[in-house]
C-alpha positions, 0 to 999 in steps of 0.5 A: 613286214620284214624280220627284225634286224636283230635276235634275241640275245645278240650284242649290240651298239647305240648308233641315235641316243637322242631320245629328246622327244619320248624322254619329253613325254616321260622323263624317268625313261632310262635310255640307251647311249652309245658307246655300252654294248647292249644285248637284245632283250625283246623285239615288239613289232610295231606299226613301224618296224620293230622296237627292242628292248635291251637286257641292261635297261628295264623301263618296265615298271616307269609308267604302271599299265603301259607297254614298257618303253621300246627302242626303235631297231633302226637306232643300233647296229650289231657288233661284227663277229670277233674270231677267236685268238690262240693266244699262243699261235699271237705269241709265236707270230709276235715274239722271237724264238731265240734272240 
């Protein structure tokens, strides 16, 4: 089997927030939507690939002695790196020195 897509603690987006057929099976499932940056909770391999939990949601205690609700890895995406700025090297750039 291959490697999960993410690790344990990386940020990442919804990109599928249809969720119509498990919230079918059990609506008090709380889903993920696109849009809120979510951080990798768990990864569970399944027969599948792997599903993800994410830190923001917790299904574990909507259906008593089963596995908590998992999210298939293939419905997020990871958040680019962001390098950091010097806010003073941004100010000399954007800002005249004298007028």
């Amino acid at each position: 089997m291959n490697a999960p897509l993410f690790q344990i603690g990386q940020a990442i987006v919804c990109t599928n927030d249809d969720f119509t057929l498990l919230l079918a099976q059990n609506p008090a499932i709380q889903t993920p939507k696109r849009g809120p940056i979510y951080t990798v909770r768990g990864l569970y391999d399944t027969h599948k690939g792997f599903g993800i939990t994410v830190a923001e949601i917790n299904n574990a205690g909507v259906a008593p002695g089963f596995p908590e609700a998992n999210f298939h890895e293939s419905r997020f995406a990871a958040l680019p790196d962001v390098e950091e700025l010097d806010l003073a090297e941004l100010l000399e750039e954007t800002v005249p020195a004298s007028y």
